[in-house]
VEXTIFI-600344 format. One record per residue (C-alpha): x, y, z; residue in three letters. Coordinates in steps of 0.5 Angstrom, whole numbers, plus 2048, in hexadecimal, padded with zeros to 3 digits. Layout:
// VEXTIFI-600344
XYZALA...
END
This chain:
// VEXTIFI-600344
7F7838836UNK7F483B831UNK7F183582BUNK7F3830830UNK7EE82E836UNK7F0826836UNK7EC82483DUNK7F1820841UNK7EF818840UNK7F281A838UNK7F681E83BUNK7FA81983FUNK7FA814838UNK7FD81A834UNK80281B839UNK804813839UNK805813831UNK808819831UNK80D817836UNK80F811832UNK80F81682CUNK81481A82FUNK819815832UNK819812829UNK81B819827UNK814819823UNK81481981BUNK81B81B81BUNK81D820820UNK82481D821UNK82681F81AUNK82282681BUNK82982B81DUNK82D828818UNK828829812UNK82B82D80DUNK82983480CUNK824837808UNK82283E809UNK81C840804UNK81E8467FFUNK817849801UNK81884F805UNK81784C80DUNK813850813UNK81384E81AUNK80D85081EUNK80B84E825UNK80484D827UNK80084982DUNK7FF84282DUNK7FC841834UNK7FC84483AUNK80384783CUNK805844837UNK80784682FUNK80A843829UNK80F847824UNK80B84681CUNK810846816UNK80C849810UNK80D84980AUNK80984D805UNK80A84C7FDUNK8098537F9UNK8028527F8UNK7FE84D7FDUNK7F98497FAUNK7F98447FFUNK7FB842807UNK7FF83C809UNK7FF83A811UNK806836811UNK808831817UNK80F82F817UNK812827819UNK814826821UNK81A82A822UNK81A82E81CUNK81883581AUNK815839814UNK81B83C810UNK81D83580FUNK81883480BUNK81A839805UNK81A835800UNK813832801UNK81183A804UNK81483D7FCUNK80F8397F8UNK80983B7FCUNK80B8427FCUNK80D8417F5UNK80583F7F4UNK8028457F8UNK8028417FFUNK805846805UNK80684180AUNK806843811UNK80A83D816UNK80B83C81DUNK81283B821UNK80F835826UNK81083582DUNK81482E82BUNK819831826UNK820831828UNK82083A824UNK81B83B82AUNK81C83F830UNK81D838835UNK82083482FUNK81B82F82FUNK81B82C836UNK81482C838UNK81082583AUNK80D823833UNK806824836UNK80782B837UNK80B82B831UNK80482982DUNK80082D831UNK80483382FUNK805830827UNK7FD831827UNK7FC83982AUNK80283A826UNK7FC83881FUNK7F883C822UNK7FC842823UNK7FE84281CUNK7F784081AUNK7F484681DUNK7FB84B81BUNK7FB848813UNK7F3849812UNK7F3850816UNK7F9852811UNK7F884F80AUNK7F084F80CUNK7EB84C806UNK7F1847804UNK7F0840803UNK7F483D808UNK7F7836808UNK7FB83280EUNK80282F80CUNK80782B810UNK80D826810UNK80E820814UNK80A82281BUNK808829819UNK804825813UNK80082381AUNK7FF82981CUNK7FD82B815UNK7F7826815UNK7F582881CUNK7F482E819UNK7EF82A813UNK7EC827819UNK7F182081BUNK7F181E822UNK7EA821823UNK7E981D829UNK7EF82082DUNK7EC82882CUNK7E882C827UNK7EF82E824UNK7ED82F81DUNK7EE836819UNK7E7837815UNK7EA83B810UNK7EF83680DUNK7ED833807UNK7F182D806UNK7F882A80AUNK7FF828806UNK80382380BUNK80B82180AUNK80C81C80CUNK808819812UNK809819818UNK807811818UNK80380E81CUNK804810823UNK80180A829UNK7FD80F82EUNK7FB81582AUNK7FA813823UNK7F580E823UNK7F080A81EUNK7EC81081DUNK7F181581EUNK7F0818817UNK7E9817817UNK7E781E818UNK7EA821813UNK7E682580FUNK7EB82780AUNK7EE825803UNK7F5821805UNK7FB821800UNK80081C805UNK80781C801UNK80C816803UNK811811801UNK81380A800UNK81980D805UNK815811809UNK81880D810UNK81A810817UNK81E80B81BUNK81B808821UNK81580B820UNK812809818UNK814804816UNK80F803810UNK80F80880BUNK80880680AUNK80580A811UNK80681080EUNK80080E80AUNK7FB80E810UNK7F9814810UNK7F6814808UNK7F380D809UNK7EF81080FUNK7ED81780EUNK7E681980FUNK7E781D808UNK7EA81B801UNK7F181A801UNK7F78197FBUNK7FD8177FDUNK8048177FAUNK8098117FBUNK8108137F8UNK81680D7F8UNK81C80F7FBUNK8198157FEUNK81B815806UNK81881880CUNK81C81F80AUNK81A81F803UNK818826803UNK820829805UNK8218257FDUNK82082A7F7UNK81F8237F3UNK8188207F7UNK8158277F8UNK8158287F1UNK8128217F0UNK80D8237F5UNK80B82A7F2UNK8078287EDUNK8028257F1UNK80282A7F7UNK80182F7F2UNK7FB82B7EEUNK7F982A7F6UNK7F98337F7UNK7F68347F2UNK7F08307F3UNK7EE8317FAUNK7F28377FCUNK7EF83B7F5UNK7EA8377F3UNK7EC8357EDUNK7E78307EAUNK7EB82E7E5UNK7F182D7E9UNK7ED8287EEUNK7EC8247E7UNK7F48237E5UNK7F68227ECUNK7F081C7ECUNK7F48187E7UNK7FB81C7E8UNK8018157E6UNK8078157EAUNK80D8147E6UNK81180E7E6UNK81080A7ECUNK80D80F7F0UNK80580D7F3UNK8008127F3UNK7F98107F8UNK7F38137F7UNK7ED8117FDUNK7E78147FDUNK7E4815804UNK7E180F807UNK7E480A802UNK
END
């Protein structure tokens, strides 16, 4: 499968933790078909391209009037792109078009979801490729940022260089990775050194609320991924939010700021914007975290 080429030692151990993944209804899947609807006003197409042998993945693609950068965006377990608007109309409202599978997992796709969680990784991953490959050949020369919610945030760090030791599932051509609230630490596949090997800026956004029932228990887990990254991270904690803060207008405009400072320093190179974000003040009793590489 194009992007993944895991030998089969690792491949047993991702099957074992995936499994246990699956039968947890991973980062909130359980709750995924009753979220509510938040169709983006952008103007949506829907192409279909290659993602693997004999298989393909259908793109939704959002382009603002006038591009001016990429964004690669990965959904939660079980989700799918259009639920996101709220977070898609404000990255196009930036400039950003977004391209966005539907993955193998999501109750939307062709079989409902119902594949073994390793086959639904494998294909999460050539789906960022196909996407990747598809973005870049049709917003060529843009910058491009990888972005994603509870498990999607995953594959977009993947797409940074996270879980290096599993395959080369990094996208050379992403500057810098957005994560919604992570997917925790997951025993069997995101260990340690998971995050290790990311090469990029992180921006994680969580909250004191930020729980899935039988799975994190301890909202400080989704914090794993920016207290071990190989590169700089900034981190986000806003109380009261929740595992689906990004379906609630009031924390995505609490987050804006931050995101937008984010963009504007690693998406367009504004220097100036790299300063602020450096000593940016949360509001009330929100906590801002600023880690350099290695510290």
């Amino acid at each position: 499968m194009a992007g993944c080429t895991m030998n089969w030692r690792r491949r047993e151990v991702l099957a074992s933790a995936l499994a246990g993944v699956g039968a947890l209804a991973l980062a909130g899947c359980a709750s995924v078909p009753n979220a509510p609807a938040t169709e983006s006003a952008l103007a949506r197409e829907v192409v279909n391209v290659p993602a693997g042998p004999g298989r393909e993945t259908q793109l939704s693609v959002w382009t603002p009037a006038e591009p001016r950068g990429l964004v690669l965006f990965s959904t939660g377990w079980g989700s799918w792109p259009e639920r996101y608007g709220k977070v898609i109309d404000r990255l196009g409202g930036m400039g950003l078009a977004v391209v966005a599978p539907l993955h193998p997992d999501s109750v939307r796709s062709p079989g409902g979801g119902n594949l073994p969680p390793e086959q639904a990784f494998q294909g999460r991953i050539a789906d960022v490729a196909a996407a990747a490959a598809y973005g870049q050949e049709r917003f060529a020369g843009l910058p491009v940022l990888a972005i994603g919610h509870s498990f999607g945030s995953l594959m977009a760090m993947t797409a940074g260089g996270a879980l290096a030791g599993l395959g080369p599932f990094r996208q050379p051509a992403v500057r810098g990775v957005i994560a919604f609230s992570t997917p925790g630490k997951i025993e069997g596949l995101v260990g340690a050194d998971a995050y290790s090997g990311l090469e990029v800026p992180l921006l994680l956004l969580t909250g004191t609320a930020d729980l899935v029932p039988d799975y994190v228990t301890d909202p400080a887990d989704h914090l794993f991924p920016a207290q071990t990254s190989g590169a700089d991270s900034y981190a986000l904690v806003m109380q009261g939010a929740g595992h689906e803060f990004v379906d609630d207008d009031a924390f995505v405009e609490r987050a804006w700021p931050v995101i937008d400072l984010f963009v504007q320093a690693y998406l367009f190179d504004i220097f100036t914007a790299g300063d602020v974000l450096e000593d940016w003040p949360a509001t009330g009793e929100d906590q801002f975290i600023v880690r350099r590489a290695g510290g």
